[in-house]
N, C-alpha and C positions, 0 to 999 in steps of 0.2 A: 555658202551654205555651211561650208564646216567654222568658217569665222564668230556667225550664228551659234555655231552646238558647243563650240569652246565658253565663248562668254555667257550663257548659260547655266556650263556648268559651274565656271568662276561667280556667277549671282548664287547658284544656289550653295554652293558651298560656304559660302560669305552668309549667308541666311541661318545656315546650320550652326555656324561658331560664332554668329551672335548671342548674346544674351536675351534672353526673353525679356516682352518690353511690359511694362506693369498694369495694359490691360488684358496680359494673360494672368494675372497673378493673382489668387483666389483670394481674400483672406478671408476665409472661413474656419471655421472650429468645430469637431466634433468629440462630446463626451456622451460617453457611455453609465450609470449608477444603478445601482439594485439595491433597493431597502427592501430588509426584511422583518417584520416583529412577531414574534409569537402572543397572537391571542390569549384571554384567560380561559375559554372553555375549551382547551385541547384545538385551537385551529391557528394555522401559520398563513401571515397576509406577506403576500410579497411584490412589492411596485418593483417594476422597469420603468427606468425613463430613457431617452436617446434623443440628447439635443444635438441639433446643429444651430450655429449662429453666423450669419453670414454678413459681412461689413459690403455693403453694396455703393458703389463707387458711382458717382457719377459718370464714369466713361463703360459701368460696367449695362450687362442686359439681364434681364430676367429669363431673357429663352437659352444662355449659356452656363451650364451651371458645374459646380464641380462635387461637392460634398451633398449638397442638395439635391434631393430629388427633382427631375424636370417637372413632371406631372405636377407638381406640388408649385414650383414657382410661374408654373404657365398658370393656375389655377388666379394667382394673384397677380398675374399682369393681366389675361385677359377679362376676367370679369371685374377689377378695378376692387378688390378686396384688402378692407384695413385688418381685419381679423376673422378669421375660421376656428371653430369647434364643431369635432365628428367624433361621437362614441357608438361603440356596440359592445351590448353589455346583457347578461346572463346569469339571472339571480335579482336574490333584493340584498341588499348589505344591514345586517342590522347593528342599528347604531346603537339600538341600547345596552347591547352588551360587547361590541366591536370597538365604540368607539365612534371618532371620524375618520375617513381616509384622505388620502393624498388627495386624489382628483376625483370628483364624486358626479357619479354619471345616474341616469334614468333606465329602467329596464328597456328591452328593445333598443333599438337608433334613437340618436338624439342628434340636430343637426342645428346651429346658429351661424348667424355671420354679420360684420359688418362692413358695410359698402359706402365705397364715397360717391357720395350725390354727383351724378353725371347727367347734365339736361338732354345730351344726347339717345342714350340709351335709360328704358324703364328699369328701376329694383324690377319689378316683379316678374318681367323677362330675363335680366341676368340670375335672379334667383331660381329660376325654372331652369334654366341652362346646367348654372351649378350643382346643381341637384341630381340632373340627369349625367353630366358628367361624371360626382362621385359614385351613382349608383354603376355606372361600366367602370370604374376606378378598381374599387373594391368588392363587386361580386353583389351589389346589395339591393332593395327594394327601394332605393331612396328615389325612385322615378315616381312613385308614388304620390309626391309631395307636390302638392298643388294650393292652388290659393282655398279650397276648402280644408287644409288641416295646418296653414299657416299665421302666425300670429305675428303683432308685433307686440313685447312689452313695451312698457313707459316705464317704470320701477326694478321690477325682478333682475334684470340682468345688466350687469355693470359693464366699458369694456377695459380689453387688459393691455390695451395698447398704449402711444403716446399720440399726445393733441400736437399736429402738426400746426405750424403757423401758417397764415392764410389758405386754410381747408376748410371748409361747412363740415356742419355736425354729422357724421357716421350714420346710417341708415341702417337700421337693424331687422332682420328676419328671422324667426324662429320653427321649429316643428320638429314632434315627435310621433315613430313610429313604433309603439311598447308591443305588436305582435311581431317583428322582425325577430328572427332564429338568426343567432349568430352562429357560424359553423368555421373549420377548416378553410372554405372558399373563401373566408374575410381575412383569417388572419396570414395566408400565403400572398394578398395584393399586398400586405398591410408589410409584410416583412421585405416584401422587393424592393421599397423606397427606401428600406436604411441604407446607408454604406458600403456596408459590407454584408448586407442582406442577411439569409439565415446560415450563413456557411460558419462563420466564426464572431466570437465574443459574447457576449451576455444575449444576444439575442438567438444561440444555439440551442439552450434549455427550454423556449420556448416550446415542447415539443406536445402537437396536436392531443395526443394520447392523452397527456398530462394535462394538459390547462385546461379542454374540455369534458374532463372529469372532474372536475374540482365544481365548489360549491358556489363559487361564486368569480366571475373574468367579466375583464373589462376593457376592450381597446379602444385608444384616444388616438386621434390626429389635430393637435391645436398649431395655428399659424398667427404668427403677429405680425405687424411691423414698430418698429422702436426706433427710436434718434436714435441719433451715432454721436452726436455731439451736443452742447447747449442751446446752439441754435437752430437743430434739428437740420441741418439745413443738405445731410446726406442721412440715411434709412439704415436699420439692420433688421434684417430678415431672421426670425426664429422658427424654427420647425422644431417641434417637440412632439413623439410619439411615444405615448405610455400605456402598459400593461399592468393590470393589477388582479391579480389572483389570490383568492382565499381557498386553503386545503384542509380539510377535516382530519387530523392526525389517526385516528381512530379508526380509520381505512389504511392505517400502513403499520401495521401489528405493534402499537406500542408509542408513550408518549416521546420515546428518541426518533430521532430525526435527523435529515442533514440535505443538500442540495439533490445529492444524488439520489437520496428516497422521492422527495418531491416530487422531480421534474423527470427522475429516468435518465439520466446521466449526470456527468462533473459537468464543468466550464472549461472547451477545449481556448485556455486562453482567453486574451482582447482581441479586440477588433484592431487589425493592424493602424487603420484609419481614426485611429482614436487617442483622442490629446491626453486624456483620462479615464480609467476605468477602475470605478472605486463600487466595493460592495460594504454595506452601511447594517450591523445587526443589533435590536435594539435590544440593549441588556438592562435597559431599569430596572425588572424585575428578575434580581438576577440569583435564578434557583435551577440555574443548570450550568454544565459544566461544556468546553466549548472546544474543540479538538487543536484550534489552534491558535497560535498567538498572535493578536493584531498586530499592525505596523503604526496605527495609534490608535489615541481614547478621547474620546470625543464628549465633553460634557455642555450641553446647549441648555440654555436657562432663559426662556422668554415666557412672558405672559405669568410668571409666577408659578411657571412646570418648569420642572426640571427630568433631562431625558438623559439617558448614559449610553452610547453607542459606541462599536466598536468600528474601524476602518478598516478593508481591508484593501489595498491596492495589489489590481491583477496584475498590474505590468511590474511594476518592481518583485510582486512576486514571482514571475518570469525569469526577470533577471536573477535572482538570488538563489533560489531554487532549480530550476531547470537549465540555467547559463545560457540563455537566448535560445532556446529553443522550444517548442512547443509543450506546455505543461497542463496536467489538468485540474484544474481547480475544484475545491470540495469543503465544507463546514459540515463537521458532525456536531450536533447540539444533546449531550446527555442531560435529563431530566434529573434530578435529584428529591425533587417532591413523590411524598406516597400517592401511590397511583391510587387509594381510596382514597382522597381527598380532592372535591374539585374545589379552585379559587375562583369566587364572583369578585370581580373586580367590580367598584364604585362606577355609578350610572354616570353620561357624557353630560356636558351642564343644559343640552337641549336633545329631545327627541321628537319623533313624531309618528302617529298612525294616522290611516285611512281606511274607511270600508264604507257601504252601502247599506240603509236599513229599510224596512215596507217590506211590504207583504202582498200578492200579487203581482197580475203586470199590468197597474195602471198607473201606478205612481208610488216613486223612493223620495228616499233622503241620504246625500251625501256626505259622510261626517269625519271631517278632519282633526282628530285630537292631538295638540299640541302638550308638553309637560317639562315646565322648565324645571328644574334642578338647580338653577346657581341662587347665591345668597341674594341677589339684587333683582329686579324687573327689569328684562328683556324686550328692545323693542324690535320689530319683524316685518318682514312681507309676504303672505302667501300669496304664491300665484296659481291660478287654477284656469287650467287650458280645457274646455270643455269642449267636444264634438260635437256637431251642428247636429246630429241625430240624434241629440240627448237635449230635449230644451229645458231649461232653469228657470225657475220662478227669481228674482232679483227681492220681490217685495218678504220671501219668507227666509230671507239670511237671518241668522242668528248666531251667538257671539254669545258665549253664559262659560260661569264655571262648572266643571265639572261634580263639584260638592255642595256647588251652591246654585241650585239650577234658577232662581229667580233674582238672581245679580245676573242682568244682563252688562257687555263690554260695548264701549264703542268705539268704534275703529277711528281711528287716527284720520285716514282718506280709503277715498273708492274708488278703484277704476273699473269700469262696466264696459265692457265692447257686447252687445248684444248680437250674436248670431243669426246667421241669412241660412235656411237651408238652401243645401250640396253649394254652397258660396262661402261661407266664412263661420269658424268656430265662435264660439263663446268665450269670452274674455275677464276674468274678474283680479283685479289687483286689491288685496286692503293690507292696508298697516293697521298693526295691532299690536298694545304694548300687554306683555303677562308679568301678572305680576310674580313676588318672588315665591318658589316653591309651591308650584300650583300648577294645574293642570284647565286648562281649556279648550272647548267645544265649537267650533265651527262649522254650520252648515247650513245646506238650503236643499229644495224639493227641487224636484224633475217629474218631467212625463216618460211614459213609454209609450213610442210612435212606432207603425208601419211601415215600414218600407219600402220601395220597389222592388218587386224580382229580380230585376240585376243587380240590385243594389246588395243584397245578401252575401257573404263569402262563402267558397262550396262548403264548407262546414258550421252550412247555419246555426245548428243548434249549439254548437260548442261558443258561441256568444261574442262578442261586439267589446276589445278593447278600449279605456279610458285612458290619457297620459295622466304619469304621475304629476303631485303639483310637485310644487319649485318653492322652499321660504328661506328666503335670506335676512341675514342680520350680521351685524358687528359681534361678535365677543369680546367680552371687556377681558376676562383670560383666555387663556391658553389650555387649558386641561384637554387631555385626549385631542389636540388640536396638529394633525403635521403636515398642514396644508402649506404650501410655499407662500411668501408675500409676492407681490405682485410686481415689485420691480425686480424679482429675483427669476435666475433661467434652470440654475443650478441646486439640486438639490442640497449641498452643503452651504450655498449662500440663505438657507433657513436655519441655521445654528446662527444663537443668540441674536435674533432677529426682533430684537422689540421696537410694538407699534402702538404709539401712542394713542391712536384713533379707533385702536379696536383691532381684531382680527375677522375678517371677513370668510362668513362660512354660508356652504349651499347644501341644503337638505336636501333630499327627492323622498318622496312618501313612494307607497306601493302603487303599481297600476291597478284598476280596477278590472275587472271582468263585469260585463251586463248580459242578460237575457232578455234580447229582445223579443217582442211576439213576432211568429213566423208562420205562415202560409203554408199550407199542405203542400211539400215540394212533388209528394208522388203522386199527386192528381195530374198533373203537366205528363209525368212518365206514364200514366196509363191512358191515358187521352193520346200520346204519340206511338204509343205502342198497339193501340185498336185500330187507330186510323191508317199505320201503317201494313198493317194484316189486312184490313178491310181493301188496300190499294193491292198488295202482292196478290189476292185471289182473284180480284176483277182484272188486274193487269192479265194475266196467264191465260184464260178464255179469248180475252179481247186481243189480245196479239195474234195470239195460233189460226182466230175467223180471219181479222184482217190482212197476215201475210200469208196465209197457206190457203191452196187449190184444193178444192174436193174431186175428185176424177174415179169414175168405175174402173178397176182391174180385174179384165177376164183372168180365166184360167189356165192356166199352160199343161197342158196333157202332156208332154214330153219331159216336165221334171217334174220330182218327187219333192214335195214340199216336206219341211222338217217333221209336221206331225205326222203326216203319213208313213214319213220314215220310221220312227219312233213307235207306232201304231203295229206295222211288219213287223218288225222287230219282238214285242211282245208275243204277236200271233204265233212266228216260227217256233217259239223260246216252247209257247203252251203247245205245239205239233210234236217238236220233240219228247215232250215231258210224256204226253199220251202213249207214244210208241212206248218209250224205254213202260212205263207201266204193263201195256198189254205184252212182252217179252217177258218179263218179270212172271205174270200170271201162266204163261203157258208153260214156262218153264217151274214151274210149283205144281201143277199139272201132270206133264210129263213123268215127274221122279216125285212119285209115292212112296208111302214107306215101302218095308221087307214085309211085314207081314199080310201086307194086303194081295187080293188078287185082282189083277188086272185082265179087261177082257182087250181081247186083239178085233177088231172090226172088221178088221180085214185076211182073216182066214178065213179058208171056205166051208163052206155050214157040211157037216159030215152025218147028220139025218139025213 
């Protein structure tokens, strides 16, 4: 027995002053980056990104993870997933005077993915699964999402992964939900899966207070899988979680500014878990004055834009500043422009609206105006994901310019998925080429339908959300463009980044609001409300007959029932009262005045 407890200890000791053997050995990478650019009309946009990149080994698992969140990599072993995209998002972004942004999300939740074809198991039960998972993930309504608000495109949506050799083509899911309220509860699941979570590094500033006042936020969780090599023949796994937030300056007394006005605090430092953490401010337009000096300057020229950015690196400024130890970071940005003077910056080379026309509730028209702006013709996709409780007439699309209403356009191709109601949405895909400097009109009619009484949300009258549409195209430039390329993880692998083939951009129009017709809700309330009176009175009678004895009770001569008592009571009170009166009068009686004479009765008569 103790021969046993010695060579035991001798194994595990030998165990301990081993080297770790290299399938503990992560190789993963996490960076941290923050762009920031100031708006023209007095508003500061400011992206987070937090990648992780993970070299996943064939000897490694996807349930053992190091830098990666678990939840995130069970999400893609169990349900057999090539790529995920999750927004929740708050505001509309306007592009016409914003710009484009990084990552451009839909209002409310927005949810895709692609799945590799597995005979065993259906898409449309692993996508009910995932669904229900992310909604306990992050706090959200994504349980919601069922095959009546699901779509698949053919056109609209590209993916951003890499084509593995001998796989079948990716199986694609889509849905959005534009009445989801993004609050607090999303973005504290959302910050548990970085690294180092909310305690340190750029995802500190994140603070509730501050991002949900701002005019416009937007949380991403995208996942990929990517080669590792040419022949794909091992995987890297990316997680990339991004925030983008637009602040109205003009709500923080004046057009200076700096991180700390922002967000409510410095940047207590990097993420110790971080390979790099770089903050990126965009000085093209450079008419303010900047508190501090980069560590470099960054001039990126693609597409025929040219951007000027400054770098600044937290970790080295750590080292150099603070000598390893905890420092906090801060950018004051002095304006230098007269505050009466506002600057319109040049419109982006595409834009778009949406809204709803008619009159009544028996029948609209949905109308999506597009307005190119670049020298050349633009060709596009709109996609329009329409709700099965809104039906679409197909035969009254129309396509015309806007100045020229009797040049009708014709679309390039059409894809029609016709709608099943509470089963399956309405589907319409068309390419369409605009020509240059011009502005066009697309749209088509709808009914307004009834609905079931359950079918109603408790706040009927406040009206029936539309997703926004979706229109994709190539740009032949770059202008107002800071979207990443597609083989890129890193935001500074988009400097000087030219693409021959175009640059790939995704619009999201406004959601709409409908007013559907609705059923008198408080006829149901006064109908449950009389029937329920009408039972509480008949109940009360009909119990008391049915459980209670009727029984005669004599009288008990030997106690004083309460009235009676009460009854004495009064009489003695009026006995008293009587006396003291008659005392009273005798005594008034008695004692006459002085000058009166009184006779005696009782002397005896002296006649």
């Amino acid at each position: 027995m103790t021969k046993n407890c010695l060579w035991s200890a001798v194994l595990l000791a030998l165990a301990l002053l081993a080297p770790p053997s290299k399938a503990t050995d992560f190789a993963d990478v996490f960076d941290e980056e923050l762009y920031i650019k100031p708006l023209p009309d007095r508003f500061v946009y400011s992206y987070f990104q937090f990648t992780t990149r993970w070299e996943v080994g064939s000897n490694d698992s996807l349930l053992h993870t190091n830098l990666v969140a678990r939840p995130l990599a069970e999400l893609v072993h169990h349900f057999g997933l090539q790529e995920l995209h999750l927004s929740f998002t708050y505001g509309l972004w306007r592009y016409e005077n914003w710009g484009f942004p990084v990552t451009d999300a839909g209002p409310g939740a927005e949810v895709w993915a692609w799945f590799d074809p597995a005979p065993s198991t259906s898409i449309d039960e692993r996508w009910k699964l995932l669904c229900g998972t992310l909604s306990g993930l992050f706090c959200a309504s994504l349980g919601f999402i069922d095959r009546s608000n699901t779509f698949e495109p053919v056109y609209s949506l590209r993916p951003q992964t890499h084509r593995f050799p001998g796989q079948a083509e990716p199986v694609l899911r889509y849905a959005a939900l534009p009445r989801e309220i993004v609050c607090t509860e999303n973005l504290t699941p959302w910050a548990k899966l970085l690294p180092c979570r909310s305690r340190e590094g750029m995802v500190s500033l994140l603070v509730p207070d501050s991002v949900y006042a701002s005019n416009y936020h937007s949380l991403g969780v995208h996942i990929r899988k990517l080669c590792s090599d040419s022949a794909c023949r091992e995987f890297q796994l990316e997680v990339k979680q991004t925030v983008s937030v637009v602040q109205d300056l003009r709500l923080f007394d004046g057009p200076n500014w700096s991180i700390r006005k922002l967000f409510g605090q410095g940047m207590e430092g990097s993420c110790a878990l971080a390979t790099t953490s770089n903050v990126y401010l965009d000085v093209t337009e450079s008419s303010f004055d900047v508190s501090q000096k980069p560590h470099a300057e960054v001039i990126s020229v693609r597409g025929g834009a040219r951007t000027s950015l400054h770098q600044y690196d937290v970790k080295q400024f750590e080292a150099s500043v603070a000598k390893g130890r905890r420092a906090m970071f801060n950018l004051a940005i002095m304006d230098k422009r007269d505050p009466g003077v506002l600057v319109v910056a040049g419109p982006p080379p595409i834009y778009a609206k949406r809204f709803i026309l008619g009159v009544g509730q028996e029948r609209g028209r949905i109308v999506t105006r597009i307005t190119n702006n670049h020298w050349g013709p633009l060709e596009l996709v709109v996609f329009e994901n329409i709700p099965w409780f809104v039906p679409i007439y197909l035969h009254t699309l129309t396509i015309k310019h806007q100045d020229h209403a009797d040049q009708r356009i014709e679309p390039a191709f059409l894809h029609y998925t016709p709608g099943v109601q509470r089963e399956r949405p309405y589907g319409l895909e068309i390419g369409v080429r605009i020509p240059a400097r011009s502005t066009i009109e697309l749209a088509f009619d709808f009914d307004y339908i009834f609905l079931k009484w359950q079918e109603y949300p408790p706040d009927a009258n406040h009206g029936h959300y539309i997703p926004s549409s979706i229109i994709s195209l190539l740009l032949p430039s770059a202008r107002n463009y800071t979207s990443l390329p597609r083989e890129a993880s890193l935001f500074r692998q988009s400097f000087n980044a030219t693409q021959q083939a175009g640059y790939f951009l995704q619009l999201r129009t406004e959601s709409l609001l409908l007013t559907l017709p609705t059923p008198d809700f408080s006829m149901p309330y006064n109908v449950i409300c009389l029937a329920c009176t009408v039972v509480a009175l008949a109940f009360g009678p009909i119990h008391n007959i049915s459980t209670k004895r009727i029984t005669a009770k004599g009288k008990e001569s030997g106690k004083t029932s309460l009235g009676d008592k009460i009854r004495q009571f009064f009489r003695l009170k009026d006995a008293a009262t009587d006396e003291e009166e008659e005392r009273t009068q005798s005594k008034e009686l008695g004692h006459g005045s002085a000058g009166e004479e009184t006779e005696d009765l009782s002397a005896p008569d002296t006649e």
